[in-house]
OpenMM code with the backbone's topology and positions (N, CA, C; nanometers):
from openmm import Vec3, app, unit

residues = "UNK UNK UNK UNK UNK UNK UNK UNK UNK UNK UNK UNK UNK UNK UNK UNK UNK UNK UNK UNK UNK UNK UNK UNK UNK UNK UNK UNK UNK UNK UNK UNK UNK UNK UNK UNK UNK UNK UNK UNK UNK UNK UNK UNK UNK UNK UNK UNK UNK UNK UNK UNK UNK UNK UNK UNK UNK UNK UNK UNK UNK UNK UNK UNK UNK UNK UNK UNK UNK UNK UNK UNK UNK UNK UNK UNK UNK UNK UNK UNK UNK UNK UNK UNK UNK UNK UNK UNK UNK UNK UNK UNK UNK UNK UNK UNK UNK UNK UNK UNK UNK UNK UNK UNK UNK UNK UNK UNK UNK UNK UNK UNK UNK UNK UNK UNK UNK UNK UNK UNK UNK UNK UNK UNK UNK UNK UNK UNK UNK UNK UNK UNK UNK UNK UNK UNK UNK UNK UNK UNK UNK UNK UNK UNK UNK".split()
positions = [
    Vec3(0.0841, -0.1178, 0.0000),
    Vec3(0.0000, 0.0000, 0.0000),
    Vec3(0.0890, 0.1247, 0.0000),
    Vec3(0.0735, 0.2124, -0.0678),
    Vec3(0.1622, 0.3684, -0.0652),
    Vec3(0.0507, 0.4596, 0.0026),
    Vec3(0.0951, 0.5654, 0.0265),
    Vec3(0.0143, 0.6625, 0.1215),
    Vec3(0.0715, 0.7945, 0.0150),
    Vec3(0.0012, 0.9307, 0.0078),
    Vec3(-0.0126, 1.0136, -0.0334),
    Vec3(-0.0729, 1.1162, 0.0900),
    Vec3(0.0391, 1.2508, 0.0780),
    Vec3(-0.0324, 1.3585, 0.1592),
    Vec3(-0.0687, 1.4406, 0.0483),
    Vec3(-0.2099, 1.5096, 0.0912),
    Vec3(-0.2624, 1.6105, 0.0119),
    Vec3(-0.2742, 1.7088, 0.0869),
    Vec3(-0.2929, 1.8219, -0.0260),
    Vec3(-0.3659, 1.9644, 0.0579),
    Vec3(-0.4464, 1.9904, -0.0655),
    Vec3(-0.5665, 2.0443, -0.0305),
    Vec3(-0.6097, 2.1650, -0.0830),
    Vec3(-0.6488, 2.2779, -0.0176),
    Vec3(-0.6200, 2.4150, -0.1296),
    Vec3(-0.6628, 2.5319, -0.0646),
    Vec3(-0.6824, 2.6267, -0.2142),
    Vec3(-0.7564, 2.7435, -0.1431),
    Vec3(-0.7680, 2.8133, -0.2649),
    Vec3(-0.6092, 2.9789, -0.2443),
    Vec3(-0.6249, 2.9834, -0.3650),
    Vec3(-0.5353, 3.1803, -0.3844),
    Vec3(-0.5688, 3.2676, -0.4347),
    Vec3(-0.6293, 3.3513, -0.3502),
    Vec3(-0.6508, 3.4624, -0.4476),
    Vec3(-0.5763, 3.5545, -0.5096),
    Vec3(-0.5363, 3.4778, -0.6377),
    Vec3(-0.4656, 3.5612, -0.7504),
    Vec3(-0.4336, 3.4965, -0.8707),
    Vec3(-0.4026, 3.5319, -0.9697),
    Vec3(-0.4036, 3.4741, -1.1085),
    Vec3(-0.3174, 3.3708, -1.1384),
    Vec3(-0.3762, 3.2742, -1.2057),
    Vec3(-0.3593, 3.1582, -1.2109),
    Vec3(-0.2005, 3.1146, -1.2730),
    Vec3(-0.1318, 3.2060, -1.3666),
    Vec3(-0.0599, 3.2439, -1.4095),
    Vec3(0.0237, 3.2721, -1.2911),
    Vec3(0.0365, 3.3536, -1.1853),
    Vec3(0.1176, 3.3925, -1.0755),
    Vec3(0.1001, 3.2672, -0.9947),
    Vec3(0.0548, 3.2102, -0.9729),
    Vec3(0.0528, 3.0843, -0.9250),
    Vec3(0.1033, 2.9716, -1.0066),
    Vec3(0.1109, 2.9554, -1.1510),
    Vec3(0.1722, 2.8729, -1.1807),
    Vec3(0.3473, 2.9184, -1.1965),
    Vec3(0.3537, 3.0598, -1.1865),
    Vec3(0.4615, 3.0879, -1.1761),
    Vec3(0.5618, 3.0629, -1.0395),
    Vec3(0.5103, 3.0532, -0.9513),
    Vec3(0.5713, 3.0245, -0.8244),
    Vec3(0.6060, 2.9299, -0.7832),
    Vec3(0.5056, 2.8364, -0.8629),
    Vec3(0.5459, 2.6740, -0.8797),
    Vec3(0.6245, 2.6213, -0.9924),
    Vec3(0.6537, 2.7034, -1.0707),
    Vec3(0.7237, 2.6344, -1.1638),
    Vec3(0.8793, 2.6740, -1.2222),
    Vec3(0.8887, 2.8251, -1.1446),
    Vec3(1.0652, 2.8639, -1.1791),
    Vec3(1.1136, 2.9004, -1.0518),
    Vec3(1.2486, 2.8731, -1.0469),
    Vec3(1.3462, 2.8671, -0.9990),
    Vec3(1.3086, 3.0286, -0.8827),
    Vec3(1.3310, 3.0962, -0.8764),
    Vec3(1.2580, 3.2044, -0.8767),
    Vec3(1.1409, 3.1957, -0.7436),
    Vec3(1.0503, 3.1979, -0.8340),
    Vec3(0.8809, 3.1541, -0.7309),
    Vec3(0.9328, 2.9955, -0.6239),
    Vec3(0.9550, 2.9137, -0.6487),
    Vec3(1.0137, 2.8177, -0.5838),
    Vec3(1.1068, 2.8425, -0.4085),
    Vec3(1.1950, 2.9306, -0.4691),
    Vec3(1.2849, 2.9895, -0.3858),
    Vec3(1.2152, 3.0831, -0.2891),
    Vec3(1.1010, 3.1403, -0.3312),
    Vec3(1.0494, 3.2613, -0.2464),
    Vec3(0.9450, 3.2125, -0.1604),
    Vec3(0.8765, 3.1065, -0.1698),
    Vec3(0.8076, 2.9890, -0.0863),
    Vec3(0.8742, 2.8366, -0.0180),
    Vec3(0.9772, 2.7930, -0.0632),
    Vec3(0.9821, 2.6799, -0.0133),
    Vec3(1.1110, 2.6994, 0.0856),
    Vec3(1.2138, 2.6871, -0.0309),
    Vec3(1.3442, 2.7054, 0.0310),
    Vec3(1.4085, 2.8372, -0.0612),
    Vec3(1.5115, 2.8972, 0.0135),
    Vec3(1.5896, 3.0341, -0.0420),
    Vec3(1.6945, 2.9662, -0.1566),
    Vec3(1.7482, 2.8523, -0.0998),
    Vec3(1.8782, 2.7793, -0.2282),
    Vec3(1.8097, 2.6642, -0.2862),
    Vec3(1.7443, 2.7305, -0.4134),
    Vec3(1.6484, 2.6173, -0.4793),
    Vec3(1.7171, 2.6933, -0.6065),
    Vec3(1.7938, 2.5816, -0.6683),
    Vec3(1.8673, 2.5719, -0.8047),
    Vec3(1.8412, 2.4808, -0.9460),
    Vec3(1.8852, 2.5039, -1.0588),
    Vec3(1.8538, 2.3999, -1.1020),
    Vec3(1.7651, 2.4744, -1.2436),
    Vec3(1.7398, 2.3247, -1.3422),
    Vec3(1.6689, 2.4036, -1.4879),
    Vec3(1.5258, 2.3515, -1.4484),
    Vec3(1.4664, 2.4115, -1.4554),
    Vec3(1.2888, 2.3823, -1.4215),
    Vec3(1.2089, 2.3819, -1.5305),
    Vec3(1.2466, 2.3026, -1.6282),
    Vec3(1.2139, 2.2174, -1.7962),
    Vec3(1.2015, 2.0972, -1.7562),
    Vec3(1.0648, 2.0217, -1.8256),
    Vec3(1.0036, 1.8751, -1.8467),
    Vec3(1.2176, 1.8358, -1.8474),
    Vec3(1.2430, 1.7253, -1.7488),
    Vec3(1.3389, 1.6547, -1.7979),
    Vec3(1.4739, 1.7275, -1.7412),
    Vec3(1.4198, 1.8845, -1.7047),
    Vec3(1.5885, 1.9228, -1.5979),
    Vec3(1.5503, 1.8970, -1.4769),
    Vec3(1.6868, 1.9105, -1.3942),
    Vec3(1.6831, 1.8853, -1.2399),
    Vec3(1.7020, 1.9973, -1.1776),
    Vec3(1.6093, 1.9729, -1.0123),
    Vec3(1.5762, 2.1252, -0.9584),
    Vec3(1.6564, 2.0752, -0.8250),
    Vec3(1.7447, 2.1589, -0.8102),
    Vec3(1.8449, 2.1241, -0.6466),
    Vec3(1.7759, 2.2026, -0.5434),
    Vec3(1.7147, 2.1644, -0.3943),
    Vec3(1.7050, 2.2466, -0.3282),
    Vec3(1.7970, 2.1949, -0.1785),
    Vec3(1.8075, 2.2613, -0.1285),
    Vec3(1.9262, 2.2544, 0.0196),
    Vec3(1.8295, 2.3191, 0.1212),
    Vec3(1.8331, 2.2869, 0.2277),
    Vec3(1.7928, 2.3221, 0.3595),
    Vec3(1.9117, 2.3431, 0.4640),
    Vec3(2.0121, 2.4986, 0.4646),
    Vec3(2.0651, 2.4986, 0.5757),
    Vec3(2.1727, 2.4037, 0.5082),
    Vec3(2.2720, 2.3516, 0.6040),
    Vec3(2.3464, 2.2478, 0.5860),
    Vec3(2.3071, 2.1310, 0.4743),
    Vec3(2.2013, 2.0891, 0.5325),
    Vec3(2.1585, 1.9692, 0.4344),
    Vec3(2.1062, 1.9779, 0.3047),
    Vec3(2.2104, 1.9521, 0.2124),
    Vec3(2.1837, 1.9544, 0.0700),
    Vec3(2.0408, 1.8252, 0.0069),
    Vec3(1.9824, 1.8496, -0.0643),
    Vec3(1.8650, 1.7510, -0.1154),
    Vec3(1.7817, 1.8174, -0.0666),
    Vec3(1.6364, 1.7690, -0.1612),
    Vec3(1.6197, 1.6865, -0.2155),
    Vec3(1.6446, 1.6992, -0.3655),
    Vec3(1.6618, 1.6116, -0.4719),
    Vec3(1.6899, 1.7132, -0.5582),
    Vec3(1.5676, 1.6200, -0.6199),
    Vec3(1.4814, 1.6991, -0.7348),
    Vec3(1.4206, 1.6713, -0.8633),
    Vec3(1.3951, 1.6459, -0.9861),
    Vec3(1.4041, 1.5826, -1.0466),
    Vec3(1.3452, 1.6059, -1.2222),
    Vec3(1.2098, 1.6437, -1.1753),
    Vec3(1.2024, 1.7491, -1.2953),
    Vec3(1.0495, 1.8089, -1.3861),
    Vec3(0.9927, 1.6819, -1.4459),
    Vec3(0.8935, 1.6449, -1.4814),
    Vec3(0.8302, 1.5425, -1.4905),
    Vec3(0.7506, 1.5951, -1.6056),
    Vec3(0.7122, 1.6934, -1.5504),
    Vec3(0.5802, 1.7165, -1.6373),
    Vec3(0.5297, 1.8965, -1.6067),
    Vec3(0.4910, 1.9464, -1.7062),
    Vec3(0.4741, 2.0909, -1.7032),
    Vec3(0.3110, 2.1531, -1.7959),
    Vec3(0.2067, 2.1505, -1.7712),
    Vec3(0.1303, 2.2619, -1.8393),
    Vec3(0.0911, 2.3595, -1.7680),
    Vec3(0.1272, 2.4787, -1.8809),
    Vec3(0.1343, 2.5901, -1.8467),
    Vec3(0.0095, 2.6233, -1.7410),
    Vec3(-0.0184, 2.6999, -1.6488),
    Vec3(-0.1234, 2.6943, -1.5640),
    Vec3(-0.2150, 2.6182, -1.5386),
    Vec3(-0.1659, 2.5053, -1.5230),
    Vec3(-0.2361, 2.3933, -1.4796),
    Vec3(-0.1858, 2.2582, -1.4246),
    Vec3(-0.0927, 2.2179, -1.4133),
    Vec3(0.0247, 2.1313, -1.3723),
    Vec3(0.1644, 2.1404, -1.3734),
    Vec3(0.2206, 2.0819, -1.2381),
    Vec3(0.3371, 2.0826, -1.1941),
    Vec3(0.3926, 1.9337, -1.1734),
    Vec3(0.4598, 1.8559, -1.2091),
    Vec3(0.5061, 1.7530, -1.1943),
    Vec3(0.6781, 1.6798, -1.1217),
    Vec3(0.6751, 1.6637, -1.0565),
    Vec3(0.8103, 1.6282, -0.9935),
    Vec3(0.8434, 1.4737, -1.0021),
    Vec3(0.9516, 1.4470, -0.9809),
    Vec3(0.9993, 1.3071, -0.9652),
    Vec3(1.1329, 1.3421, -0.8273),
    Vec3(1.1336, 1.2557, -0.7406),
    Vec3(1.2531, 1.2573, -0.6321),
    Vec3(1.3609, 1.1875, -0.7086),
    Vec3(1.4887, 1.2457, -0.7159),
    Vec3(1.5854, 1.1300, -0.7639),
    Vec3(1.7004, 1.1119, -0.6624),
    Vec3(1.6913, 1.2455, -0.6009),
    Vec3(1.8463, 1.2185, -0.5020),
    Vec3(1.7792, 1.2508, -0.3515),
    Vec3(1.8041, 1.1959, -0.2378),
    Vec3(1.7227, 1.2563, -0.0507),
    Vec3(1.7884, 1.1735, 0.0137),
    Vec3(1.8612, 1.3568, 0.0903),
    Vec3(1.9072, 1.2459, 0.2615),
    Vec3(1.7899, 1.1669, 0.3304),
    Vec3(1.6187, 1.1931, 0.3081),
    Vec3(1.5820, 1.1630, 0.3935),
    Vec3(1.4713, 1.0180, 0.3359),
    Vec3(1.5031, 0.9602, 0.2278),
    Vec3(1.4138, 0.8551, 0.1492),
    Vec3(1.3354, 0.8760, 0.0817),
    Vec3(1.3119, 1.0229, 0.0198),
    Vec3(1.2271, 1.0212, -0.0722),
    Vec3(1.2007, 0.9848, -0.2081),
    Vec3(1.3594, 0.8962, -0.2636),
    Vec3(1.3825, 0.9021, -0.3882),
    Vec3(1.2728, 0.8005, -0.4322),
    Vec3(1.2074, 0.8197, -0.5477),
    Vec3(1.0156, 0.7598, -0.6306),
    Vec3(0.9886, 0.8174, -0.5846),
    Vec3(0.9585, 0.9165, -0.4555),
    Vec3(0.8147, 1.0230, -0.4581),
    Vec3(0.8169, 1.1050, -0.5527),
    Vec3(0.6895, 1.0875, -0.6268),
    Vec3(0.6372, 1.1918, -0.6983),
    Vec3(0.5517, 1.3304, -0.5627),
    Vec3(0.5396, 1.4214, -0.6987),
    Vec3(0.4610, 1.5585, -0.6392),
    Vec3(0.3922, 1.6096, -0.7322),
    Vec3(0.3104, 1.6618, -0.7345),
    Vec3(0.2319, 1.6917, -0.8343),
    Vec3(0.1460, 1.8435, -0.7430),
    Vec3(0.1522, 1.9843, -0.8624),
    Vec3(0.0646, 2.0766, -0.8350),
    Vec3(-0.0539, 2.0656, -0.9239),
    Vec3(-0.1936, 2.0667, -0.8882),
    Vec3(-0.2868, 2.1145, -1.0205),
    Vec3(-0.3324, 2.1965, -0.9688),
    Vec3(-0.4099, 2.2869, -1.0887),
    Vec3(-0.4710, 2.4371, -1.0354),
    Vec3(-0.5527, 2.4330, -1.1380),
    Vec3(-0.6400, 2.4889, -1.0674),
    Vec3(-0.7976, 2.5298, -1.1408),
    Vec3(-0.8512, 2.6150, -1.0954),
    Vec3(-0.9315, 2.7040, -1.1739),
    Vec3(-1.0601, 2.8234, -1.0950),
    Vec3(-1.1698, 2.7867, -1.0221),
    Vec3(-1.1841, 2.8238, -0.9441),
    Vec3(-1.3216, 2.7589, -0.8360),
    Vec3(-1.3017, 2.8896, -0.7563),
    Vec3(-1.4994, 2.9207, -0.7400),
    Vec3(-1.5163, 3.0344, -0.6536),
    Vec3(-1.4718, 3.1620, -0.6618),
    Vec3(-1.3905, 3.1847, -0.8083),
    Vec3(-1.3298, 3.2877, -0.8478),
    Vec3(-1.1700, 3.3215, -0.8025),
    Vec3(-1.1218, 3.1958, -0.7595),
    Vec3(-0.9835, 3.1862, -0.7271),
    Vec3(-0.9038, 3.0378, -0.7935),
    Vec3(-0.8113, 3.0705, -0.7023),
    Vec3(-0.7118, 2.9423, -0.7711),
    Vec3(-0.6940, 2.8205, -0.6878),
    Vec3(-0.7490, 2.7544, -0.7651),
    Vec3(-0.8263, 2.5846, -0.6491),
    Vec3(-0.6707, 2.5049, -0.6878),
    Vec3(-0.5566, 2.4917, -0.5391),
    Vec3(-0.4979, 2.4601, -0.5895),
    Vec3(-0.4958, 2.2543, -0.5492),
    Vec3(-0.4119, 2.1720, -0.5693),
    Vec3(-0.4440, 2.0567, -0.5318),
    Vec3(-0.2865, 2.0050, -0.5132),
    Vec3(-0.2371, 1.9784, -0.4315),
    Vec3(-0.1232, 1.9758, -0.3834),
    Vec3(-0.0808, 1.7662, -0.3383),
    Vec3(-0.0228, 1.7037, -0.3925),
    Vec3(-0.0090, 1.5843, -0.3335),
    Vec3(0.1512, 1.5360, -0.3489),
    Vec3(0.2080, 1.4822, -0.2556),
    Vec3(0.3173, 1.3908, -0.2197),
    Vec3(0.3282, 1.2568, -0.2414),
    Vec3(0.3308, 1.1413, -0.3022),
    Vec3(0.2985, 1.0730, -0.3125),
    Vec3(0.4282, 0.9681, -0.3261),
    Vec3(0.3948, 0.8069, -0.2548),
    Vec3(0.5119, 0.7131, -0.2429),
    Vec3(0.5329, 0.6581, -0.1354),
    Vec3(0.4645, 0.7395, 0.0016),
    Vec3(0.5265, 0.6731, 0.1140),
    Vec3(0.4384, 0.5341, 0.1498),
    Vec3(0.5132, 0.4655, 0.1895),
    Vec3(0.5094, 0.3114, 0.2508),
    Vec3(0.4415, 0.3253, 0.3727),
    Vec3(0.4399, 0.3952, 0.4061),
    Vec3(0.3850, 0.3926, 0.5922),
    Vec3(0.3821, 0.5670, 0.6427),
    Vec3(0.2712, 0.5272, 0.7215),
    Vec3(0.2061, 0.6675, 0.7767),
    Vec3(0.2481, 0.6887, 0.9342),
    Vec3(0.4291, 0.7136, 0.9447),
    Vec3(0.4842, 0.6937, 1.0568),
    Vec3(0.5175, 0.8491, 1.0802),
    Vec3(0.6003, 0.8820, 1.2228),
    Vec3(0.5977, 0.9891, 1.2248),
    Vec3(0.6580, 1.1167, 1.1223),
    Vec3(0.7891, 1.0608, 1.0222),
    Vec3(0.8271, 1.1380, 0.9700),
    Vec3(0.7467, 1.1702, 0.8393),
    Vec3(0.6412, 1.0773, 0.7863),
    Vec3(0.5143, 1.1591, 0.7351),
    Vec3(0.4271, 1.2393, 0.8052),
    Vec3(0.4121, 1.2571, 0.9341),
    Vec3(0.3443, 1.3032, 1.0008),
    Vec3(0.3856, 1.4468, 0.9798),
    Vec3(0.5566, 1.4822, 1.0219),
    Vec3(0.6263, 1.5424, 1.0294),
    Vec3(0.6611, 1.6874, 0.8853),
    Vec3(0.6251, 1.5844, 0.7381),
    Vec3(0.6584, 1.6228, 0.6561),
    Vec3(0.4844, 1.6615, 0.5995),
    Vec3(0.3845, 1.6112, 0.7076),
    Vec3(0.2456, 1.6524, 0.6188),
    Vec3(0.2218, 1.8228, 0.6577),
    Vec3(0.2811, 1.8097, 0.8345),
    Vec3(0.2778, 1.9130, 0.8733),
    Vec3(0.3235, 2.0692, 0.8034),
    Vec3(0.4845, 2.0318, 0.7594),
    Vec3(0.5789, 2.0910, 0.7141),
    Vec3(0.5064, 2.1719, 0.5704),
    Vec3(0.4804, 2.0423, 0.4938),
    Vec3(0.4008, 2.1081, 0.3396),
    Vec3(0.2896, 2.1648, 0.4102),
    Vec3(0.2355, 2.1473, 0.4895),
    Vec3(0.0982, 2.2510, 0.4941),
    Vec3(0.1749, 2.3923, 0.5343),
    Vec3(0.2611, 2.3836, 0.6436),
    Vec3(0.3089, 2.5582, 0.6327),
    Vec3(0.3750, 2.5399, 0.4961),
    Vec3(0.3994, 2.4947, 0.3895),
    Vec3(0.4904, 2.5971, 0.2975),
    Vec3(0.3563, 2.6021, 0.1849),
    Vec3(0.2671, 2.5023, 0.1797),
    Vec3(0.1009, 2.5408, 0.0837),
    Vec3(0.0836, 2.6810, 0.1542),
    Vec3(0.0881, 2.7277, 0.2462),
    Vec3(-0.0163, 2.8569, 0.3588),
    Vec3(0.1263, 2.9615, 0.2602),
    Vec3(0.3069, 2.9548, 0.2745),
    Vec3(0.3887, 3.0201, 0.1994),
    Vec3(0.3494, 3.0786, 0.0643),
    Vec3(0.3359, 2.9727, -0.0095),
    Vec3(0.2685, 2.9677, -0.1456),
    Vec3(0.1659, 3.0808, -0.1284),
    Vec3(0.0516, 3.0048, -0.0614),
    Vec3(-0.0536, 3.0967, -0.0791),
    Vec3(-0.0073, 3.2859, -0.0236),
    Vec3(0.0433, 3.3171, 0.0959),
    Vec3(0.1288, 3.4073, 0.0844),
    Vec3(0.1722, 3.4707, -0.0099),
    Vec3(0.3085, 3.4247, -0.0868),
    Vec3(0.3690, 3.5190, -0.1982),
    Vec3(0.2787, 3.5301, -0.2682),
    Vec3(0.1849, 3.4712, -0.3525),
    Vec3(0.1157, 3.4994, -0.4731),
    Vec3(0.0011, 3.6195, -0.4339),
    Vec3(-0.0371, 3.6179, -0.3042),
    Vec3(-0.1121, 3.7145, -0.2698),
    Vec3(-0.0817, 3.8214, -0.1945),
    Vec3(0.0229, 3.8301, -0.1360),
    Vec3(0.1188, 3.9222, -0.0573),
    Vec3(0.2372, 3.9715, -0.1439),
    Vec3(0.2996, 3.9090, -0.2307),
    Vec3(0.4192, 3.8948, -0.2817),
    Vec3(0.5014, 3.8816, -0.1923),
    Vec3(0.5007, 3.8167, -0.0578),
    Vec3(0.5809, 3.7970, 0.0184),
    Vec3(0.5634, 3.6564, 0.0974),
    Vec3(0.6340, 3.5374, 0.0910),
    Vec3(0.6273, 3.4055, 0.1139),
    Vec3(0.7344, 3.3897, 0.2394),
    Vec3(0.7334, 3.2488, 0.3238),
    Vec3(0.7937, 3.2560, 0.3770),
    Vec3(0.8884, 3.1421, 0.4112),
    Vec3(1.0051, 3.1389, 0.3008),
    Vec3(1.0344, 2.9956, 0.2332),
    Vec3(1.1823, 3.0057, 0.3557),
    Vec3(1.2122, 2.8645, 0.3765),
    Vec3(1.3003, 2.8104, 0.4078),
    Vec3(1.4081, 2.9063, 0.4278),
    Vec3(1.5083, 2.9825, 0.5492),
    Vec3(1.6423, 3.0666, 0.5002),
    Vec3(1.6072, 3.1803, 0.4754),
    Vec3(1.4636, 3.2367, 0.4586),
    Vec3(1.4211, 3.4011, 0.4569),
    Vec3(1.4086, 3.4497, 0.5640),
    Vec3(1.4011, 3.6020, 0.5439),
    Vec3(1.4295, 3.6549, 0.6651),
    Vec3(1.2700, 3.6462, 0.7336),
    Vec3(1.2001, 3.6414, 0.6452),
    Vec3(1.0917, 3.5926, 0.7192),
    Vec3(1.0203, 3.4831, 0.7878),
    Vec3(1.0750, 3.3466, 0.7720),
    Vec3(1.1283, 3.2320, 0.7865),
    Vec3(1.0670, 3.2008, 0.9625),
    Vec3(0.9975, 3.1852, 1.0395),
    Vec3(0.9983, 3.1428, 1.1782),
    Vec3(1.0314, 2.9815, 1.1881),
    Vec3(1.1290, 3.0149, 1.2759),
    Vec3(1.1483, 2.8670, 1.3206),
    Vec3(1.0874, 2.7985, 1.4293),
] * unit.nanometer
topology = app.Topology()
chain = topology.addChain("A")
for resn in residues:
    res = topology.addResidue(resn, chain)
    for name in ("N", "CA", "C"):
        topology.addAtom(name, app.Element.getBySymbol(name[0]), res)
């Protein structure tokens, strides 16, 4: 059996600025983590580091323009390599319905617990920059630990 964490939530702001945040190097960096490197093309690899600890790193998987985000894990200190990730986005309610999932893990132990927690503050980031222009990714000065 594999387990999958999801989120959904909505953003109010254009769907376009939202697929932008999810999909370059750039928007990435300003929500998740600050040292997020890498070519963010179907088929390049996206490096991000936390602090000391380098990984996880990514292939692009898959890309339409305002409407999907696709990841593959290939390199993790912490076992994620086969998790996929996947963003979709759609309009609902006059915003941006986004749909957020992790997907691969074997067991629903604490360090999924740990990491469902984690993506829900950086989904709430996300939602942030695109509507604030100000996120609060990994290494920013806005950053609470």
């Amino acid at each position: 059996m594999s387990y999958s964490i999801k989120h959904l939530f909505h953003i109010n702001a254009s769907r376009e600025k939202v697929y932008e945040a999810i999909s370059t190097i750039k928007g990435i960096g300003n929500w998740w983590t600050v040292k997020t490197s890498g070519e963010p093309k179907v088929g390049g690899i996206i490096q991000f580091s936390f602090g000391e600890m380098k990984g996880p790193d990514f292939k692009v998987t898959e890309l339409v323009p305002n409407e999907k985000v696709s990841w593959e894990c290939i390199a993790s200190p912490h076992g994620w390599v086969g998790h996929t990730f996947t963003f979709l986005l759609d309009k609902h309610d006059g915003k941006i319905r986004v749909r957020f999932s992790h997907n691969g893990w074997n067991e629903q132990d604490e360090f999924y617990a740990i990491c469902n927690f984690s993506w829900g503050r950086y989904m709430e980031s996300l939602r942030q920059l695109c509507q604030t222009g100000k996120g609060e990714a990994f290494g920013s000065e806005g950053y609470r630990k």
